[in-house]
Every structure is written in structure tokens, then in C-alpha cells.
C-alpha positions as CSV (number, residue, x, y, z in Angstrom):
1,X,7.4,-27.8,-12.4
2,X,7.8,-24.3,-14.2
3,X,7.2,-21.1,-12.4
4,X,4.6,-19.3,-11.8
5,X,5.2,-15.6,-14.3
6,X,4.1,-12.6,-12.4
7,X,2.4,-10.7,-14.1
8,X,0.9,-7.0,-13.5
9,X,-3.5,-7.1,-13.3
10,X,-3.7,-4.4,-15.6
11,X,-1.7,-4.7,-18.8
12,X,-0.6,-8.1,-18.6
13,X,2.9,-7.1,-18.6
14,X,5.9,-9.4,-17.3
15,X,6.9,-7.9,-14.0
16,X,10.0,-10.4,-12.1
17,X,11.7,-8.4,-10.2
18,X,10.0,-5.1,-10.1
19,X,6.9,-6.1,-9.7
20,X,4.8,-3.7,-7.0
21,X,2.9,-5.1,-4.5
22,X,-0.4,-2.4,-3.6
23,X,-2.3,-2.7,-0.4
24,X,-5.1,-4.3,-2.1
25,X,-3.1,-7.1,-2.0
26,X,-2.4,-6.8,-6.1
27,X,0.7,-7.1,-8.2
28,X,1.3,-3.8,-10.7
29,X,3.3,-3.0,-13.1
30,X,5.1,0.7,-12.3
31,X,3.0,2.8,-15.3
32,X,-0.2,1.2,-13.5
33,X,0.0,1.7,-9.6
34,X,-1.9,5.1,-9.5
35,X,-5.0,4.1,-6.8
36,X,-7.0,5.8,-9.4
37,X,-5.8,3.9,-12.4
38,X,-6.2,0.5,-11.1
39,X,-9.4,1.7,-9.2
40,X,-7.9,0.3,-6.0
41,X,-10.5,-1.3,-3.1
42,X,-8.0,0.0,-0.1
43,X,-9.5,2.3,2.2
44,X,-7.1,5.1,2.8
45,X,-9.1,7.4,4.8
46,X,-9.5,5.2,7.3
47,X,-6.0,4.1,7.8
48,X,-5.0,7.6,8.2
49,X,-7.3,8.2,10.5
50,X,-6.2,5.2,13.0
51,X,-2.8,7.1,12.3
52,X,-3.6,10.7,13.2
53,X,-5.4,9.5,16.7
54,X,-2.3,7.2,16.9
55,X,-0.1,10.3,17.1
56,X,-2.7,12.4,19.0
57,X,-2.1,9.9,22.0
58,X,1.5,9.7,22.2
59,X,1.8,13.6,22.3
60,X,-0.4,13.7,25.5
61,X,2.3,11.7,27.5
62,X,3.5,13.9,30.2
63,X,6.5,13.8,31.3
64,X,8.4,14.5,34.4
65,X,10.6,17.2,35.4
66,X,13.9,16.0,36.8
């Protein structure tokens, strides 16, 4: 059983062992991992959203004086 070449979406190009794995769940190349070139589906707004209230709550902690 031969295996599977990996291969980047865009340009077709061999990529083994560095190969990029993108948040939409796609394999690129290096020259082709700009969001904007490989018009990416991943919604970045909202993950740094969840991050910035993330932050926002662990700041509020109060803490004790000794």
C-alpha cells in the first residue's frame, strides 16, 4: 500500500515534512498560507474575541492581602 503524498491545496506542490497545517483544517505550502491568499473560511474575529473576554475575567480576580 503506497502512501498517501501531501500535497499543498493551492499549487499542488509536494509538501512532506513542511507541510502547514491552517485552522481551516487545510494543508499549505509556505509561499501560500497568507488567510488572504488561500481565502481562508476561519473566523478570526471571533476567536479573539472569546480571547479578550477570556483575559478580561482573570484580571478581575481579587486577591487577598496577607
Amino acid at each position: 500500500m503506497p502512501k498517501e503524498k501531501v500535497r499543498c491545496i493551492n499549487c499542488n506542490k509536494k509538501v512532506h515534512l513542511y507541510g502547514i497545517k491552517c485552522k481551516c483544517d487545510k494543508i499549505f505550502c509556505y509561499s501560500c498560507l497568507d488567510i488572504i491568499k488561500h481565502g481562508c473560511t476561519y473566523n478570526y474575529k471571533i476567536e479573539n474575541q472569546y480571547l479578550l473576554k477570556k483575559r478580561e475575567t482573570i484580571q478581575h480576580i481579587k486577591v487577598d492581602k496577607i
